[in-house]
N, C-alpha and C positions, 0 to 999 in steps of 0.2 A: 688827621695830621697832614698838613702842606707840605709834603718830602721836600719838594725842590725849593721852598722857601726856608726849610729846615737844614738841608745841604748848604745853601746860598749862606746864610748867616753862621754857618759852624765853621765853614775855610774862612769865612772872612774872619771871623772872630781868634781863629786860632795863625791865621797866617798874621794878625796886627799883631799877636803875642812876640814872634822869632822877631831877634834884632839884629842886626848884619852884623855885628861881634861874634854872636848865637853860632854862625855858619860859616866865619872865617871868613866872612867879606869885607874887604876895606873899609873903614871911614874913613873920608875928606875932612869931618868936621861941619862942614856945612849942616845946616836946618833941614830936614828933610820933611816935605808937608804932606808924608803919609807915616802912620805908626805902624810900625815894623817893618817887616818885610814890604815892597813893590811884587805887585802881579808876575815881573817883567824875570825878577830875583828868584823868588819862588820857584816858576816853571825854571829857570836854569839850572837850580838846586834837584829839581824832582828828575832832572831830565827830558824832561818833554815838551813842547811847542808853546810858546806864550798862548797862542790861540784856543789853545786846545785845553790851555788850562782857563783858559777867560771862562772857557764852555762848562769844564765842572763848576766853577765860582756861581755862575748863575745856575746854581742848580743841577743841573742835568750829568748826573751818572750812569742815563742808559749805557749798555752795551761796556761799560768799562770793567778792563780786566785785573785780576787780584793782584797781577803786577804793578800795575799803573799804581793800585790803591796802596800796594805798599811802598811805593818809590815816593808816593805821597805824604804817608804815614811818619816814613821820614824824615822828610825834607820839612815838615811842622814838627816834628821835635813829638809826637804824640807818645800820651802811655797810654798803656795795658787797657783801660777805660775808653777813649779816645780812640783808638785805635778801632777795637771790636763795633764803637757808636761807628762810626765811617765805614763800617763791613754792615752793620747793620740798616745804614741808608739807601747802601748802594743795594740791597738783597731784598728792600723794597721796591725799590723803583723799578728792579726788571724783573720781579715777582708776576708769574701769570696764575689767573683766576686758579689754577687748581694746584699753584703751590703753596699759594697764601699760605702763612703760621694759623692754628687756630688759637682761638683767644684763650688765653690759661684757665685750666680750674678754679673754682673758689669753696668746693669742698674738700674736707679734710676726710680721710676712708678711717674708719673705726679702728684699725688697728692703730693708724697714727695717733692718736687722743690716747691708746692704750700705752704706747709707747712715750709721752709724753709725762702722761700721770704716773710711767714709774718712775720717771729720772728726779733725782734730788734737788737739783739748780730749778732758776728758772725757766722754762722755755717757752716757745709759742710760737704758730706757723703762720707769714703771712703769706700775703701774692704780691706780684706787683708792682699794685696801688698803694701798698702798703697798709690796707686790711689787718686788722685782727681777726683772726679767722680761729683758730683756735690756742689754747692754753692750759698748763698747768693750773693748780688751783695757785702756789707760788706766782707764776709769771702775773699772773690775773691780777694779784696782790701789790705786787709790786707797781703794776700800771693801773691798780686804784682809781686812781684820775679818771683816767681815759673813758669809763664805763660809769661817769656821771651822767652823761648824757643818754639819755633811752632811746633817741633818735636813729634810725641804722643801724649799721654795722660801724663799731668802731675800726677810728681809722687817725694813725696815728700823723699824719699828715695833714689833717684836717683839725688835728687835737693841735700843732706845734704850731698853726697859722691862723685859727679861728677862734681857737680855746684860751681866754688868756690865763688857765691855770697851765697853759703846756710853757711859758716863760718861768714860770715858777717852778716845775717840775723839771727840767733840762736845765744844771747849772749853766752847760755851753750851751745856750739857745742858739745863740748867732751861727756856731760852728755846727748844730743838730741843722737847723734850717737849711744851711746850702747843701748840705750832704741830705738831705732828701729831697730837696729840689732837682740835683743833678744824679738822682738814684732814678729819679719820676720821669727826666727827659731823655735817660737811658733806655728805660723800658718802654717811653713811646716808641722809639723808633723798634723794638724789638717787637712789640705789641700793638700795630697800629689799629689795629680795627677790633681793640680791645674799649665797648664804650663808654663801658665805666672808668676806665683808667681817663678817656677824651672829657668825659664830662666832672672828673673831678677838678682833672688840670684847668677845666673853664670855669668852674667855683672858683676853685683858689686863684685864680687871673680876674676872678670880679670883684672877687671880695678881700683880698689882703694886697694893699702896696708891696707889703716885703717879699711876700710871692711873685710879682711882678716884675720886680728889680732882680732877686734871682732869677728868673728867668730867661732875663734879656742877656743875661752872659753865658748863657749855651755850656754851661756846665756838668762835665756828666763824671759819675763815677761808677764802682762797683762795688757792693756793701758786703762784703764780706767776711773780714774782723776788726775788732778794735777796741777802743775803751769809751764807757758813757759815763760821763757825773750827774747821776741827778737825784734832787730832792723830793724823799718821798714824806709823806704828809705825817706820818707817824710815827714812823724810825727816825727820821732825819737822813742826813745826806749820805750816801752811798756811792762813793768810786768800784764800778763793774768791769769787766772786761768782759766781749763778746765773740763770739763762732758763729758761721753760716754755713749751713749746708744743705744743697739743692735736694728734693726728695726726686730721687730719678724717674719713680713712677708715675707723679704726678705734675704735671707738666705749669711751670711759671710759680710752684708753693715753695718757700723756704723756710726750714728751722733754724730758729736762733737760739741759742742756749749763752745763758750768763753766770758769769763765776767771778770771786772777788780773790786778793791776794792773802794766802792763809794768813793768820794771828792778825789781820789790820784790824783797825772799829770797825772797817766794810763787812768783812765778815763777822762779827758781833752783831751789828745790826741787820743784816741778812737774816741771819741765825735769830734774830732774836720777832725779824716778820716772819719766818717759817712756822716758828713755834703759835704765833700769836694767831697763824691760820686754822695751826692742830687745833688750838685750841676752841675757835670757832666754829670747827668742823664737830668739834666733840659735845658742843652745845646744842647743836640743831638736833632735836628727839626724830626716835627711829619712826617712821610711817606704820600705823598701826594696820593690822592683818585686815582683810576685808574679811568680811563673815562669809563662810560657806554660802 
């Protein structure tokens, strides 16, 4: 990852967002032939030197302090998401060789899978990349899909922009798409010299337009709860709600577990692919004994 072309385009992109209303600055009325904020407004707002802000704009957050970052933080109006990306930029660029992060796990420890397979919902750990790393036999079920392809390790990222049953499967595609796009550009900067994370994001930049176009809007978020709709191939459609939660032990894996709202169809039809797995599970005959 290019930190300082990556800094360079995230104040630009977030400083055209603030509009002098935004901050309490006058309008004249006049045309103004810059979108949003000027350089000039900006640095007045954050406090600090026109110059000195020119200097972060192109990049360069050496040496700057979590003051600065937060007087910045403000003066762009950032959230919670935004905010942490802009700690995470700067904690690269004056990262020395031996504080570097190391690159996340991508195995799941055996307890975890045991911990999985008791829980009733669905769940499943990724990294990330957004990896399918491990699952329930439920979660498995439910992303059916995903694991038509024999190719790798699935990856649901590569399923929503490569895969065109991932438009089928994800009522909201449009809204699933940017919200993994700015989940992926989150965790470059958190993970830079993660290379699988670097050379998926160079797939999905060669090969999907719509990958592309999100991308160039420097969107970042933090996936942590919310609601999914989507179409699964057998049940039919299913409104979820979801949870996240970091496994502390192991470093960059997260679980997600999904639950639907009692008495809905969601849950009928949940309930009715749970069963349909018992059921499959109950079919496949036992391994017979090996002979003495």
């Amino acid at each position: 990852m290019d930190t300082r072309s990556e800094v360079r385009d995230f104040l630009r992109t977030r400083r055209e967002r603030v509009t002098p209303q935004q901050v309490g600055l006058p309008d004249f009325g006049g045309a103004r032939r810059v979108k949003g904020l000027r350089r000039e407004e900006l640095a007045l707002i954050a406090g600090m030197s026109v110059d000195y802000y020119i200097r972060l704009e192109r990049g360069n957050l050496t040496g700057v302090s979590e003051s600065v970052l937060e007087s910045l933080s403000r003066a762009l109006r950032l959230d919670d998401a935004e905010h942490a990306h802009l700690f995470d930029l700067a904690r690269v660029q004056n990262a020395s060789a031996t504080t570097r992060r190391k690159p996340p796990t991508s195995k799941v420890r055996p307890n975890v899978q045991r911990m999985l397979d008791g829980m009733t919902m669905p769940a499943w750990v990724r990294n990330g990349r957004s990896d399918f790393l491990a699952g329930n036999a439920l979660a498995r079920a439910l992303y059916s899909p995903l694991f038509l392809d024999p190719a790798g390790t699935p990856n649901t990222a590569r399923f929503a922009f490569l895969d065109p049953r991932g438009q089928e499967f994800w009522r909201d595609w449009d809204v699933v798409a940017s919200d993994m796009v700015a989940v992926l550009r989150a965790e470059a900067a958190r993970s830079p010299y993660d290379k699988g994370l670097t050379d998926l994001i160079g797939e999905l930049s060669t090969r999907s337009e719509e990958f592309r176009q999100r991308w160039a809007a420097h969107g970042v978020m933090r996936h942590l709860n919310g609601s999914k709709r989507v179409h699964h191939p057998e049940v039919g459609d299913l409104d979820l709600t979801y949870e996240t939660m970091e496994l502390a032990t192991d470093t960059g894996l997260t679980l997600i577990a999904y639950g639907t709202k009692p008495g809905s169809p969601s849950e009928e039809r949940l309930q009715l692919l749970a069963n349909l797995v018992a059921t499959t599970a109950a079919a496949v005959p036992e391994p017979e004994p090996e002979d003495a």
